[in-house]
C-alpha positions as CSV (number, residue, x, y, z in Angstrom):
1,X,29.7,45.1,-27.7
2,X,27.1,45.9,-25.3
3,X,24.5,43.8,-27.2
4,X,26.6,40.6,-27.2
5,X,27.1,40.9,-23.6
6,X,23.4,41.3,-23.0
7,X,22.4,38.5,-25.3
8,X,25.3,36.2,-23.4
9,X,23.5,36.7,-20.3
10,X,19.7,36.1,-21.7
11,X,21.5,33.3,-22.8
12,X,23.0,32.4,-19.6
13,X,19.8,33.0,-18.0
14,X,18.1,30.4,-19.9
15,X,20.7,28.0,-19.9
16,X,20.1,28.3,-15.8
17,X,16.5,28.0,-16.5
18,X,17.0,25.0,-18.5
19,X,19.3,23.4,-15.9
20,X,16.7,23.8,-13.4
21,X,14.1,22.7,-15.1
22,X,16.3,18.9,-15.7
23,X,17.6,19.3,-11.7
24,X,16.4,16.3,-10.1
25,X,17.4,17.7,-6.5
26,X,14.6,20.2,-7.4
27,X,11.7,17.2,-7.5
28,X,13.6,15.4,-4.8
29,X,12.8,18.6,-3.1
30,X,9.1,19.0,-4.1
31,X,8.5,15.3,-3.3
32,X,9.3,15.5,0.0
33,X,7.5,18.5,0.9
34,X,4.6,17.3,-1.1
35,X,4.9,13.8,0.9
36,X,5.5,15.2,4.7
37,X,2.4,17.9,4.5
38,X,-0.5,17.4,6.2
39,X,-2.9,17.1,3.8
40,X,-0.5,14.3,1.8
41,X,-1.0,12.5,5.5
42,X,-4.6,13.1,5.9
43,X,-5.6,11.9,2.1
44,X,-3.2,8.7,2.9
45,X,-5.0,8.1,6.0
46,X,-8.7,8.1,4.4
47,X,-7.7,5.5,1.7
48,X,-6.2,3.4,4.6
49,X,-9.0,3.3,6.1
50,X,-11.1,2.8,2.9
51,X,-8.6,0.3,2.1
52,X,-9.3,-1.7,5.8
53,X,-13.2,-1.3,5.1
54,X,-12.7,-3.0,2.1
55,X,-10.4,-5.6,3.2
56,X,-13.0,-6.2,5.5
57,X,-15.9,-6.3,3.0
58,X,-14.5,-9.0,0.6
59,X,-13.3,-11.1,4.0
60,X,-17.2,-11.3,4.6
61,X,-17.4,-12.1,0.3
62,X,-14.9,-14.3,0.9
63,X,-16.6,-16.1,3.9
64,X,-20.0,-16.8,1.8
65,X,-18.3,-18.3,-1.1
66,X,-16.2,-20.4,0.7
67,X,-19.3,-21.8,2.7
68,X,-21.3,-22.0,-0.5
69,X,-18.1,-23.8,-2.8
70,X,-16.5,-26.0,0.1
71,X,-16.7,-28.7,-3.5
72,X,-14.3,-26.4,-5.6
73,X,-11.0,-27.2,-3.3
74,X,-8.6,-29.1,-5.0
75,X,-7.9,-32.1,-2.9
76,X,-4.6,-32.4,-3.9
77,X,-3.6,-29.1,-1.5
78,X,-1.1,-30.1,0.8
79,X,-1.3,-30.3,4.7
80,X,-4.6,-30.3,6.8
81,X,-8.0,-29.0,5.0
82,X,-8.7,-25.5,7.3
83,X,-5.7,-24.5,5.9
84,X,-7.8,-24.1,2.2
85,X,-11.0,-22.3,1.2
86,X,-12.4,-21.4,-2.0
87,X,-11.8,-18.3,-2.5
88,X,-12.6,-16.0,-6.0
89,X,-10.1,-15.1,-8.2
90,X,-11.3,-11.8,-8.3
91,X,-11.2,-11.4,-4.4
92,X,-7.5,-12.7,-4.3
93,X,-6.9,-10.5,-7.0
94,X,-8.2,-7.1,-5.4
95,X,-7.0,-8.4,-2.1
96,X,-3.2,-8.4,-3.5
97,X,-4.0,-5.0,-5.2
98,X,-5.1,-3.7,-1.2
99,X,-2.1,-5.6,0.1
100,X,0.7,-3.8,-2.4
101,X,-0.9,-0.6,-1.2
102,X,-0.8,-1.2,2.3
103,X,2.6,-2.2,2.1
104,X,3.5,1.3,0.6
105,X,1.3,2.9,3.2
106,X,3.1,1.3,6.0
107,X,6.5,2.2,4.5
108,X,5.1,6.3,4.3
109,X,4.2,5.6,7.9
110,X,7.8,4.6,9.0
111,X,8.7,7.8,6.8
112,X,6.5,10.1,8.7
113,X,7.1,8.7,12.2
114,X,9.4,10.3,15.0
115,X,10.9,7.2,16.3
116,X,10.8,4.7,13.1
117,X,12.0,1.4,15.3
118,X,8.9,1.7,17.5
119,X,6.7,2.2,14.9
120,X,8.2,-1.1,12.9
121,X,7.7,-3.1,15.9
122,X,4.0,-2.6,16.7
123,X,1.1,-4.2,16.3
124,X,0.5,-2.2,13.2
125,X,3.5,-3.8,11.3
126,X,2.5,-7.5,12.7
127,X,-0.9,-6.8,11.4
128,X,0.1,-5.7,8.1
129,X,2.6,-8.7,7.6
130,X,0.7,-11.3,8.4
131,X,-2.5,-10.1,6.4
132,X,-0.6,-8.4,3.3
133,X,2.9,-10.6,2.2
134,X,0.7,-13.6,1.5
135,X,-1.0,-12.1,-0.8
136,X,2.1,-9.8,-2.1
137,X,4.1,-13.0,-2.7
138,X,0.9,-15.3,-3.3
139,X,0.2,-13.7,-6.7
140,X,3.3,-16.0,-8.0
141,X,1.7,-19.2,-7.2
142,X,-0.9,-20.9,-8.1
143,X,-2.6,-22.8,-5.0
144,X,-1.9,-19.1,-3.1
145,X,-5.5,-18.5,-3.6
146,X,-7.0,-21.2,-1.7
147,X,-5.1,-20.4,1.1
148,X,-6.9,-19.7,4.4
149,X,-5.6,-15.9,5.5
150,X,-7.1,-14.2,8.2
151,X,-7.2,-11.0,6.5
152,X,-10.2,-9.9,9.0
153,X,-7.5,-8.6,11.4
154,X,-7.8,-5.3,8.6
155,X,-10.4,-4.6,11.7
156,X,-8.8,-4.2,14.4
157,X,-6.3,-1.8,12.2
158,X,-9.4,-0.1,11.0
159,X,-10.2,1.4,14.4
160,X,-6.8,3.0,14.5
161,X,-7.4,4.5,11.6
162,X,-10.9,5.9,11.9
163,X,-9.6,7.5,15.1
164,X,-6.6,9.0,13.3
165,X,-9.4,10.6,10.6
166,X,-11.6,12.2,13.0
């Protein structure tokens, strides 16, 4: 009698284990500590800034090609001409790849931040709409990539984040 009682609670035991192991409270839990602790922040805030320096890189790509392929605009494009500039597909592309990171950056930030409201309406958040949804929502049309977006204001977001590295 004493053995069945011994194996019911091995059995119990692993039966606990086994619930544990499928709990998805327990990774909720590890999640967010793994997402509020300071190292999570400091590794997010070096590929922001990697990310800006980038952004700022293919802006200056961007710029050459456009001066050197003024010829491969469509001109069909609605509206006035400064609004389009030949662009490569492969800088829109990488661009939008920046942009859906940055959005998700952004979002940790309003995670991490003691008064959330403040932090949506700063300059950070104007910065980040106006240089990363037209590429986010630009990917599903086609004359997106000629359009002219000023995605050298990563710059001015860059300083912020160099500071917040050192």
């Amino acid at each position: 009698m004493k053995h069945l009682s011994e194996a019911s609670q091995s059995g119990s035991r692993s039966f606990a284990k086994l619930k544990l192991l499928f709990d998805i409270r327990t990774y909720f839990n590890l999640l967010r500590v793994f997402l509020t602790s300071e190292i999570f922040q400091v590794i997010v805030a070096l590929l922001d800034l990697v990310c800006d320096v980038f952004f700022c890189v293919l802006y200056v790509i961007n710029i050459q090609h456009a001066l050197n392929h003024m010829d491969e605009i469509p001109l069909t494009l609605p509206g006035p001409s400064w609004l389009w500039v030949a662009r490569l597909p492969v800088t829109f592309i990488m661009c939008a790849v920046l942009s859906y990171y940055t959005f998700i950056s952004w979002v940790l930030e309003l995670f991490w931040a003691d008064n959330p409201i403040k932090q949506f309406f700063s300059f950070l958040t104007l910065v980040n709409a106006v240089t990363s949804f037209p590429f986010m929502f630009g990917v599903f049309f086609d004359i997106a990539k000629y359009l002219y977006l000023p995605f050298y204001l990563r710059s001015l977001v860059a300083i912020g984040h160099l500071r917040k590295v050192l």
